[in-house]
ZAVOSE-809881 format. One record per residue: y, z, x of N, C-alpha, C in turn; residue in three letters; residue number from 1. Coordinates in steps of 0.05 Angstrom, whole numbers. Each point is the difference from the previous one (the first is absolute). Layout:
BEGIN
+---------+--------+--------+----------+--------+---------+---------+--------+--------+------+------+
| n_north |   n_up | n_east | ca_north |  ca_up | ca_east | c_north |   c_up | c_east | base | baba |
+---------+--------+--------+----------+--------+---------+---------+--------+--------+------+------+
|       Y |      Z |      X |        Y |      Z |       X |       Y |      Z |      X |  ALA |  NUM |
...
+---------+--------+--------+----------+--------+---------+---------+--------+--------+------+------+
***
This chain:
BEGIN
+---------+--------+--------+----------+--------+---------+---------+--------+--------+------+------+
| n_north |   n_up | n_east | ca_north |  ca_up | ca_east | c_north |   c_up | c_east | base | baba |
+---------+--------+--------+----------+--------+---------+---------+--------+--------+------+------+
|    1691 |   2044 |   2433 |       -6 |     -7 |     -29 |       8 |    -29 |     -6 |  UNK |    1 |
|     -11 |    -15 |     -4 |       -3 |    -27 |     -14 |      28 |     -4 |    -17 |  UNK |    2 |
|      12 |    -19 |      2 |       28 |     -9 |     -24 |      -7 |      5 |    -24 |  UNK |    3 |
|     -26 |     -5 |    -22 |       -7 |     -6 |     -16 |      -1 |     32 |     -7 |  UNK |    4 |
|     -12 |     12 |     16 |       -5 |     40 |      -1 |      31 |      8 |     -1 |  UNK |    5 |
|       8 |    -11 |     14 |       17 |     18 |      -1 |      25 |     -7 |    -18 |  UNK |    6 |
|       6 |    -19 |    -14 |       15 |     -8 |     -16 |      -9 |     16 |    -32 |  UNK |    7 |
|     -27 |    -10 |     -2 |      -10 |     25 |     -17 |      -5 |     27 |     -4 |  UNK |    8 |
|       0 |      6 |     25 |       11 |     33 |      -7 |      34 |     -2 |      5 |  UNK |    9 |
|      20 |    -11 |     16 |       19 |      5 |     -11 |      19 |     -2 |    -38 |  UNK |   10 |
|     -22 |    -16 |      2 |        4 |    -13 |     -31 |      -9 |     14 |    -21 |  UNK |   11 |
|     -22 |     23 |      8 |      -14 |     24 |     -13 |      32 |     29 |      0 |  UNK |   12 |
|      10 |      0 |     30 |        9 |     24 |       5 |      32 |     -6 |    -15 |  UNK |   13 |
|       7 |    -25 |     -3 |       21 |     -2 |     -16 |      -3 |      1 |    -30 |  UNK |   14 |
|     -26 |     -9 |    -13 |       -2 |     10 |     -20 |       4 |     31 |     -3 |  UNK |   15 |
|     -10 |     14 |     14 |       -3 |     32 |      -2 |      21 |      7 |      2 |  UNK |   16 |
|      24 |     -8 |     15 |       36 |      8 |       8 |       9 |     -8 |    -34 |  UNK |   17 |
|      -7 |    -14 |     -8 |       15 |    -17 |     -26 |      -9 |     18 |    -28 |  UNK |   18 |
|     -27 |      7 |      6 |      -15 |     16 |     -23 |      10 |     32 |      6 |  UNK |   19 |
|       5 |     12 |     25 |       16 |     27 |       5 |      26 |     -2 |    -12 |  UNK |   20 |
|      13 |    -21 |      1 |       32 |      4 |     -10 |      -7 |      1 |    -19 |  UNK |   21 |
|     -21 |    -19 |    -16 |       13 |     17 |     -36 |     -15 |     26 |     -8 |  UNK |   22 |
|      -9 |     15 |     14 |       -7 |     36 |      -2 |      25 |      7 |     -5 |  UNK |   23 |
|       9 |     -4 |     31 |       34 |     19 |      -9 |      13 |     -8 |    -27 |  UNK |   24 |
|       3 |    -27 |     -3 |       18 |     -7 |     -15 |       0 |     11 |    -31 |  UNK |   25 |
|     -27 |     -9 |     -5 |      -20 |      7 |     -24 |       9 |     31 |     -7 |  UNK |   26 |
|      -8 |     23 |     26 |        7 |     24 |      -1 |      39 |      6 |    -15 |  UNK |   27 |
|       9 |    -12 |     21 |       32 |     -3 |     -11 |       9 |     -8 |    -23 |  UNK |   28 |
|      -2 |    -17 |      3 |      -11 |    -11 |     -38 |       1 |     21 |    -36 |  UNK |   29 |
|     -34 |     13 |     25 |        0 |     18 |     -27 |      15 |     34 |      2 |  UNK |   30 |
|      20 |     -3 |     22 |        8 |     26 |       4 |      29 |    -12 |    -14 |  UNK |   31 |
|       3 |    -24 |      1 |       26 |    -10 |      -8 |      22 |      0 |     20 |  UNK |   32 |
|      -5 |      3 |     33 |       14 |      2 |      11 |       5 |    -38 |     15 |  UNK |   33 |
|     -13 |    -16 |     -9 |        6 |    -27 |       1 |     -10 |     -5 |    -31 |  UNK |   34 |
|      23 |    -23 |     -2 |        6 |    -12 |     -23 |     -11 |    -27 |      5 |  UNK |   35 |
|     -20 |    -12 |     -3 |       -4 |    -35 |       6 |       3 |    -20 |    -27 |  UNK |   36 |
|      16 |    -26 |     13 |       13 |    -15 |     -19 |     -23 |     -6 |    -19 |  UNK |   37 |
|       2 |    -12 |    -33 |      -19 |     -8 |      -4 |      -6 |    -24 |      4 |  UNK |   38 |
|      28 |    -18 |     -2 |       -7 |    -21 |       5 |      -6 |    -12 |     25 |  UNK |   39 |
|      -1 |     10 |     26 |      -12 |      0 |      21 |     -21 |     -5 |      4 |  UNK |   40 |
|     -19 |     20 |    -15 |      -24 |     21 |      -1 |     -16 |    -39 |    -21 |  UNK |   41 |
|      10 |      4 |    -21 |      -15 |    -16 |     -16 |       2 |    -23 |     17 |  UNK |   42 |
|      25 |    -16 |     13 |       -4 |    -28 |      11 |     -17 |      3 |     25 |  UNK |   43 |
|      -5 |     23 |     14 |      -14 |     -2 |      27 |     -23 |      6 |     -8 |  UNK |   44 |
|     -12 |     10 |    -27 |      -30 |      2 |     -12 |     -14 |    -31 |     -9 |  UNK |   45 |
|      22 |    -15 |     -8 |       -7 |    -29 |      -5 |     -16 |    -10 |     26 |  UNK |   46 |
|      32 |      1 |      9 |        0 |    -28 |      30 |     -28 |     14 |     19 |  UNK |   47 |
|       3 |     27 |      1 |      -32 |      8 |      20 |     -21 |    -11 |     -6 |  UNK |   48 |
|      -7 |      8 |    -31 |      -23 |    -16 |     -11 |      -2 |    -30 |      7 |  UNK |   49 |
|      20 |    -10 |     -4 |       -2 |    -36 |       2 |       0 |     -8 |     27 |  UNK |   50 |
|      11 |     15 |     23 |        3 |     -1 |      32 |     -27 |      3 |      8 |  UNK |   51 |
|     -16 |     14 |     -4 |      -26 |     20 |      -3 |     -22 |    -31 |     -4 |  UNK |   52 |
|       2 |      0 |    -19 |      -12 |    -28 |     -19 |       2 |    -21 |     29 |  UNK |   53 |
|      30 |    -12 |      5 |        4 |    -15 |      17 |     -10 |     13 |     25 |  UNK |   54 |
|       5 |     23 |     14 |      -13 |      1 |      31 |     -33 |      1 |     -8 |  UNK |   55 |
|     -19 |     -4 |    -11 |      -24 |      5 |      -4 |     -10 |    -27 |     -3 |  UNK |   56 |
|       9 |    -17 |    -10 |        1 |    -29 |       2 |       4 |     -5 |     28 |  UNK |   57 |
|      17 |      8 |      7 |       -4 |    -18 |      30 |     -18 |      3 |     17 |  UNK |   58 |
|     -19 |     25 |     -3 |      -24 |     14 |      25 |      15 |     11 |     21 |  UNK |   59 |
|      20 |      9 |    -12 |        9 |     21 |      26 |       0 |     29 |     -4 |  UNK |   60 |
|     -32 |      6 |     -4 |       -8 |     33 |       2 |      15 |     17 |     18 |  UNK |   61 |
|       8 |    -10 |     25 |        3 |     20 |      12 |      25 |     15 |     -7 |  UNK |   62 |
|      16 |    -11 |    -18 |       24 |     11 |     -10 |       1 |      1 |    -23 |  UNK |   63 |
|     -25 |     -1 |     -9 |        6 |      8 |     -31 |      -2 |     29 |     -8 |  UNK |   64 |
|       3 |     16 |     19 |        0 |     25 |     -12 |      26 |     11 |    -12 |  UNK |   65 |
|      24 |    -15 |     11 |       26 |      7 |      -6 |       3 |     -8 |    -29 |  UNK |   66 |
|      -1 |    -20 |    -12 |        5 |    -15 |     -28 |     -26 |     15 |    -21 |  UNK |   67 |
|     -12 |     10 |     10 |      -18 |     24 |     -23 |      14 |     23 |     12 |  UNK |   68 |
|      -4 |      8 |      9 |       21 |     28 |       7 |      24 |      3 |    -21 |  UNK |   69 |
|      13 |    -23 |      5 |       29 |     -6 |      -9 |      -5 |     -3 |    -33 |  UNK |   70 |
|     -19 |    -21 |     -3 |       -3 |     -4 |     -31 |      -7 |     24 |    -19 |  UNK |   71 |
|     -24 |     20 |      8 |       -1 |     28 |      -4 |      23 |     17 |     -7 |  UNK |   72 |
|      13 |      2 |     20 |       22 |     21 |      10 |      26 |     -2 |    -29 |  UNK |   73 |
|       6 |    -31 |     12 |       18 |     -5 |     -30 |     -11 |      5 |    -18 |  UNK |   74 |
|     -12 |    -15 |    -16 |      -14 |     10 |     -27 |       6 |     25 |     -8 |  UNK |   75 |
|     -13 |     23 |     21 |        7 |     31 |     -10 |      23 |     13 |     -3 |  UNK |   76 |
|      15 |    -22 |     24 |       32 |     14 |       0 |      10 |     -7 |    -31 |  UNK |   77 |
|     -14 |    -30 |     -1 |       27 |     -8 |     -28 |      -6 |     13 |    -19 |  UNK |   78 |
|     -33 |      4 |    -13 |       -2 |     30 |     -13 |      21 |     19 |     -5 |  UNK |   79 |
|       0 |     18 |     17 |       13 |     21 |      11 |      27 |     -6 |    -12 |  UNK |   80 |
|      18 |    -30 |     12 |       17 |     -2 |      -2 |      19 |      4 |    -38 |  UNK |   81 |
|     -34 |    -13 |     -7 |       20 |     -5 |     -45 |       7 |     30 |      4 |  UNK |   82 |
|      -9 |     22 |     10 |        8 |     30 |      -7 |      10 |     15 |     18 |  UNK |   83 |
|       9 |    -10 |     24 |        9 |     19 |      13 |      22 |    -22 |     22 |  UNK |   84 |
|       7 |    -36 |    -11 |        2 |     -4 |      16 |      38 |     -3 |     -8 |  UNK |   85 |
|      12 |    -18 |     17 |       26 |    -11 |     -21 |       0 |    -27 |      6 |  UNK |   86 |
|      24 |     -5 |    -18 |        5 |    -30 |      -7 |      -5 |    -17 |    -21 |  UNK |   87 |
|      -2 |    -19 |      7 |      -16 |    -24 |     -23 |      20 |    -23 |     -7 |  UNK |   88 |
|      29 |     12 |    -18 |       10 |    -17 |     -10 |      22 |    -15 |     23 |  UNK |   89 |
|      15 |      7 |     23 |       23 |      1 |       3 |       4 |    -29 |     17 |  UNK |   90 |
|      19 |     -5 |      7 |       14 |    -39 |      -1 |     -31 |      7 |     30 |  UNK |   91 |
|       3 |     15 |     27 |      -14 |    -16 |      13 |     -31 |      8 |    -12 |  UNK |   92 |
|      -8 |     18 |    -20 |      -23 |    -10 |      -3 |     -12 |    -22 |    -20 |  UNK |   93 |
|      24 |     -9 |    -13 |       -5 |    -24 |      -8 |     -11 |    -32 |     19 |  UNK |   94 |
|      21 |      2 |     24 |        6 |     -9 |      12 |     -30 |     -7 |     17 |  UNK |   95 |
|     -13 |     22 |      6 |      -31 |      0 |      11 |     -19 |    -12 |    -19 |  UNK |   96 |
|       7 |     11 |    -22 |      -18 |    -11 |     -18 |      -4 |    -35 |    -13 |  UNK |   97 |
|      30 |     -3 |     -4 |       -1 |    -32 |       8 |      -3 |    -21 |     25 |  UNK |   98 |
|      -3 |     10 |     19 |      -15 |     -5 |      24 |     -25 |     -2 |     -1 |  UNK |   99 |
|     -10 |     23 |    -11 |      -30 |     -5 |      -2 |     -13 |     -6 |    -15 |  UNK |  100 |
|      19 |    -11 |    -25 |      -12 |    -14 |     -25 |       3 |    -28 |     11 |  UNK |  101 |
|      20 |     -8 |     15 |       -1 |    -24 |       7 |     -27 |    -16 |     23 |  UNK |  102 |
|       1 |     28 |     13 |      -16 |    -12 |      33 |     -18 |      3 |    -23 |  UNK |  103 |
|     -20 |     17 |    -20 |      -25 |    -11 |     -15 |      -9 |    -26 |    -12 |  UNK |  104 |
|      24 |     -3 |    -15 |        9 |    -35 |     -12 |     -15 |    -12 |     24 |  UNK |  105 |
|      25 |      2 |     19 |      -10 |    -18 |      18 |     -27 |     -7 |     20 |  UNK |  106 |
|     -15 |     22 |      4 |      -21 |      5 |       6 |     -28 |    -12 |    -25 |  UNK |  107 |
|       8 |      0 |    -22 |       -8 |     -7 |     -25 |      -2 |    -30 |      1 |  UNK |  108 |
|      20 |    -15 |      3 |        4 |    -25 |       5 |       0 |    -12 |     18 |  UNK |  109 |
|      -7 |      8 |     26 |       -1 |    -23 |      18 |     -24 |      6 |      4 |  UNK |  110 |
|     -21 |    -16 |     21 |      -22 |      2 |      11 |      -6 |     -3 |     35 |  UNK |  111 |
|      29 |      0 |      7 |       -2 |      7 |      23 |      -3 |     33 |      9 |  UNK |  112 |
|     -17 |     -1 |     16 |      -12 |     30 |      20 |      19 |     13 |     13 |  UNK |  113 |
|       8 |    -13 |     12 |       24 |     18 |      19 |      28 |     -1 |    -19 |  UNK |  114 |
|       9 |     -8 |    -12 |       21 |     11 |     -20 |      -5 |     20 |    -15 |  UNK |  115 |
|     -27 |    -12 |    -11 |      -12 |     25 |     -19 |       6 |     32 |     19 |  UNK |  116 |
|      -4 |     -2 |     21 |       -4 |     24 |      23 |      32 |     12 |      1 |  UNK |  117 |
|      14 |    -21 |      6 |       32 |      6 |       0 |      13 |      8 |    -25 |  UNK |  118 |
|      -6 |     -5 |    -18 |        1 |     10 |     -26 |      -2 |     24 |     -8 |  UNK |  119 |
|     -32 |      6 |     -2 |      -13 |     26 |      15 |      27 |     24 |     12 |  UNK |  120 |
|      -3 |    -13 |     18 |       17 |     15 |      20 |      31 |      9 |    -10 |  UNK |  121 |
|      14 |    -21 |     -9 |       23 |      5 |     -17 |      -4 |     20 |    -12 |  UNK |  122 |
|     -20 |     -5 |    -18 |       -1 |     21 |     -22 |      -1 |     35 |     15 |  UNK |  123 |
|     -12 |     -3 |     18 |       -5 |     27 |      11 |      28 |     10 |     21 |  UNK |  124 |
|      19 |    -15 |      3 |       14 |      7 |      21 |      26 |      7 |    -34 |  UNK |  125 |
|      -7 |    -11 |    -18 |       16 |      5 |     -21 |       7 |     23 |    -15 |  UNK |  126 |
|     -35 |     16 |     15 |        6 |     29 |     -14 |       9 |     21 |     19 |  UNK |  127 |
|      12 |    -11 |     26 |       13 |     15 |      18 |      36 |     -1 |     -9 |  UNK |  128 |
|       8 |    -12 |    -13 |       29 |      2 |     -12 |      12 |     20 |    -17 |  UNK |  129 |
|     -22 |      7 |    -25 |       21 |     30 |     -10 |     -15 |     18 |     21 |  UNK |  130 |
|     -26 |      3 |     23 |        5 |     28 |       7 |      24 |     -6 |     27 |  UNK |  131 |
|       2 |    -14 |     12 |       21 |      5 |      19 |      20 |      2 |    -10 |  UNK |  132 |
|       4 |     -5 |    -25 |       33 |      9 |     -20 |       2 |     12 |     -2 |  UNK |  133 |
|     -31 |     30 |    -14 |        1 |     20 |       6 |       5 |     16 |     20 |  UNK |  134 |
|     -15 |     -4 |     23 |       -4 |      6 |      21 |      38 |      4 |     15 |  UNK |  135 |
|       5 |    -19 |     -9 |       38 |     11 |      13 |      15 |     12 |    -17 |  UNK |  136 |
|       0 |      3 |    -22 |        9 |     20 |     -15 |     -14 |     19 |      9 |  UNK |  137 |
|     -26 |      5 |      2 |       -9 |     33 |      -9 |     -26 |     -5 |     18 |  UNK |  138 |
|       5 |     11 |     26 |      -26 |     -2 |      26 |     -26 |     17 |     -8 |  UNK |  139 |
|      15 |     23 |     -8 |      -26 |     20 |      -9 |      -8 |     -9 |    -19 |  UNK |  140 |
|       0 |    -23 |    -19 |      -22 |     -7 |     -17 |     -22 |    -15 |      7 |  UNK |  141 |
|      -5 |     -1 |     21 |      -23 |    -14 |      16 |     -14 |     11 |     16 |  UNK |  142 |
|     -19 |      1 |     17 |      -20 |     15 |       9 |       4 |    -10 |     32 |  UNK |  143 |
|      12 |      9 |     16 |       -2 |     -3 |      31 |     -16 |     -3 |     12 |  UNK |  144 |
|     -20 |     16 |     -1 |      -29 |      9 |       4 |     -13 |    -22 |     -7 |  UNK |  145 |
|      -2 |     -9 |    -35 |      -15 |    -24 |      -4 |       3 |    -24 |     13 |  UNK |  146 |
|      23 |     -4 |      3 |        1 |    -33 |      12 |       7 |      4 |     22 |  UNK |  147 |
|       1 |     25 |     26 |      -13 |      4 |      23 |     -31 |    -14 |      4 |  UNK |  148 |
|     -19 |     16 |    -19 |      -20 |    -14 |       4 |      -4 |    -33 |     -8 |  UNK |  149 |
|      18 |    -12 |    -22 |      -12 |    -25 |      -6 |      17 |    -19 |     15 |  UNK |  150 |
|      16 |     14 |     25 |       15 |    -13 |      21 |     -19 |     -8 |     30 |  UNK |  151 |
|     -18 |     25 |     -2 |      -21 |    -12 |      23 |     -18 |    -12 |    -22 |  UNK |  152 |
|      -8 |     13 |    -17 |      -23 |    -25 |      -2 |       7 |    -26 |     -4 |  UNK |  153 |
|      27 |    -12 |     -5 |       -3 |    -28 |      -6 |       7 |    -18 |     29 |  UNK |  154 |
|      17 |     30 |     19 |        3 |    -16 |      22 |     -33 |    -11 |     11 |  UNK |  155 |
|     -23 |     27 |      9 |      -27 |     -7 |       0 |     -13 |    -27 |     -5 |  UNK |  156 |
|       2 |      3 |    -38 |      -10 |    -25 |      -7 |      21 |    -31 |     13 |  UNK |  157 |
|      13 |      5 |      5 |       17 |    -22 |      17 |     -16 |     -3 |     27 |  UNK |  158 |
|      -4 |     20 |     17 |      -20 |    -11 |      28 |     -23 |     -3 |    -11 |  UNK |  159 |
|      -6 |      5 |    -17 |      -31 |    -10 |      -6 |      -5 |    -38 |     -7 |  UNK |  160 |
|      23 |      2 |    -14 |        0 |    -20 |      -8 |       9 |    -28 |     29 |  UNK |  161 |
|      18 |     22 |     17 |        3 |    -16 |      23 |     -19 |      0 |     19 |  UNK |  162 |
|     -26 |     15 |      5 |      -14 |    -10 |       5 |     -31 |     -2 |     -8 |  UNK |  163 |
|       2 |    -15 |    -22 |      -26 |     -7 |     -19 |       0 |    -28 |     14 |  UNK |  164 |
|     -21 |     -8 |    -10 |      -12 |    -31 |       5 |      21 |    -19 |    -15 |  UNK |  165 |
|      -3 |      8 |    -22 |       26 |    -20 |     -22 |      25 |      7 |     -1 |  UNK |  166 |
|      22 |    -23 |      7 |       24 |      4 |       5 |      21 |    -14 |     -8 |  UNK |  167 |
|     -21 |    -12 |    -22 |       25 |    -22 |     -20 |      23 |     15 |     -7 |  UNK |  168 |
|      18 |    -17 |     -6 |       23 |     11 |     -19 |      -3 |     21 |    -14 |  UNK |  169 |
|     -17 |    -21 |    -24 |       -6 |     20 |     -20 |     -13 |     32 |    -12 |  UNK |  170 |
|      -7 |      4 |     38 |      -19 |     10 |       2 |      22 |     21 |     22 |  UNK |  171 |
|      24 |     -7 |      6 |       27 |     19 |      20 |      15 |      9 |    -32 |  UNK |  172 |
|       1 |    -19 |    -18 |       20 |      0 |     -18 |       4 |     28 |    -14 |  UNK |  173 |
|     -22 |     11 |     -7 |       -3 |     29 |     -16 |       7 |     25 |     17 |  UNK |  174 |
|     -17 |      4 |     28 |       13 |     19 |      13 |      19 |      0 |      8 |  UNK |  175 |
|      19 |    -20 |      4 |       29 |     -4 |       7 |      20 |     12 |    -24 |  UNK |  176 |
|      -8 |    -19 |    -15 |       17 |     14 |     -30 |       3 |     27 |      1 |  UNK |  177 |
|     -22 |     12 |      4 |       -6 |     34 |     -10 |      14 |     15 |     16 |  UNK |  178 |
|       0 |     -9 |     35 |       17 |     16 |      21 |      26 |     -3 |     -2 |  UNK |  179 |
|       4 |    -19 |    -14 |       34 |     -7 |      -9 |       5 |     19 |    -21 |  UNK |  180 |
|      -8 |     -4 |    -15 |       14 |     17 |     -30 |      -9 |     27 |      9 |  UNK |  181 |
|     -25 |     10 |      6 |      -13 |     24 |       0 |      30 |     18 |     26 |  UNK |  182 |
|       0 |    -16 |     25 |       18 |     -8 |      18 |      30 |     14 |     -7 |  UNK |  183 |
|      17 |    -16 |    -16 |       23 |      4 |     -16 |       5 |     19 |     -8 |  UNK |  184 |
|     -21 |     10 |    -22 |       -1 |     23 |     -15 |       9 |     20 |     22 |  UNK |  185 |
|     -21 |      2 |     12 |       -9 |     23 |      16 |      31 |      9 |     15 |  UNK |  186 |
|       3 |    -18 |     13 |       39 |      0 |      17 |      21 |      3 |    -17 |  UNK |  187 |
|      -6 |     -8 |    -32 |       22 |     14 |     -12 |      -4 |     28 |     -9 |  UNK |  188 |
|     -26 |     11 |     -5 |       -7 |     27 |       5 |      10 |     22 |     15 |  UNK |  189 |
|      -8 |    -10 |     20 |       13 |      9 |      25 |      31 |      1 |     -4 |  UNK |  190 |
|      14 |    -18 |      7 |       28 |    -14 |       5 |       7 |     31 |    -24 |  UNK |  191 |
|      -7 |      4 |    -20 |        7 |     13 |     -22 |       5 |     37 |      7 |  UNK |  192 |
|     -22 |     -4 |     12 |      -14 |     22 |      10 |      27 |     18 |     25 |  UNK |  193 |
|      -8 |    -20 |     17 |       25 |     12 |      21 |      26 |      5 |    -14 |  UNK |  194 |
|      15 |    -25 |    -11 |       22 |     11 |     -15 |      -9 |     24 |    -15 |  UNK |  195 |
|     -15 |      9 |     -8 |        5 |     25 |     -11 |       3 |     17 |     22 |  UNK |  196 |
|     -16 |      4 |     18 |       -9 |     16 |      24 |      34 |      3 |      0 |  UNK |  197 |
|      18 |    -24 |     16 |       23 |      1 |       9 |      24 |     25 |    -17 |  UNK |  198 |
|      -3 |     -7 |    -28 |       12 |      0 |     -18 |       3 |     32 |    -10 |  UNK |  199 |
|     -24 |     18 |     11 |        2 |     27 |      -3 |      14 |     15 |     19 |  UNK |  200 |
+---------+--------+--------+----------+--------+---------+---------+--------+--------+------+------+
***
């Protein structure tokens, strides 16, 4: 299969890994057996949209399935979240939220491309702070299952991206971000997880 084929269907099958996690999650959600932050939910509904915006600009189809997947996915979660989710006011979700009021400013005001991108990015790694806060207080309020799946799909969209034709920076910068935070999460899940295992 051709680099070009096959980066595109990997870039198809990681969308589908990313769009399965939020079934479960969605499902948990409305059973109430995960709780998702809101302010998570609302800052990673922004930054997708605007990441989305930016990977589509650059002509790199073959991985744009992840940043619609993703931009989708949020949206519904943050929904979900005004009624079923928690949070909003507390010091670190302030704390996210002035982050990402700022990286917009700044995105707002400059006219450089690749800051604009890092900015972007800020903003989205910003709404990984109250849930890993959550996430160590209280493991079972998150979905294992879900970010199982959005752990291969972003690793995926990462070889896709490693081997597509285009290999700028700007163009490593987004799937890197995502396997990091998405990454993190996931090991403090876990990490959480066993101590309980131990602990009974």
């Amino acid at each position: 299969m051709p680099t070009t084929s096959l980066a595109i269907t990997l870039g198809f099958i990681s969308g589908v890994f990313l769009i399965a996690g939020y079934l479960p999650y969605v499902y948990e959600v409305l059973k109430k057996t995960t709780r998702p932050s809101r302010v998570s939910w609302f800052i990673w509904s922004l930054s997708t949209v605007i990441i989305l915006i930016g990977v589509a600009s650059t002509g790199t189809h073959e991985a744009i399935w992840v940043p619609v997947a993703d931009a989708v996915g949020c949206f519904v979660i943050f929904i979900l979240s005004i009624f079923l989710g928690v949070g909003g006011w507390s010091r670190t979700d302030k704390i996210s939220l002035v982050i990402c009021a700022v990286s917009i400013f700044t995105i707002w005001k400059t006219g450089d491309t690749l800051l604009a991108l890092i900015m972007n990015l800020l903003i989205y790694a910003s709404g990984y702070i109250p849930t890993i806060k959550k996430s160590l207080i209280d493991p079972r309020s998150e979905s294992l299952s879900a970010w199982t799946f959005f752990l291969v799909g972003v690793l995926l969209n990462l070889i896709t991206v490693a081997i597509s034709t285009d290999r700028g920076f700007a163009v490593w910068l987004y799937p890197v971000v995502l396997v990091s935070t998405v990454g993190t999460l996931y090991l403090v899940l876990m990490r959480r997880f066993f101590i309980r295992k131990k602990g009974n």
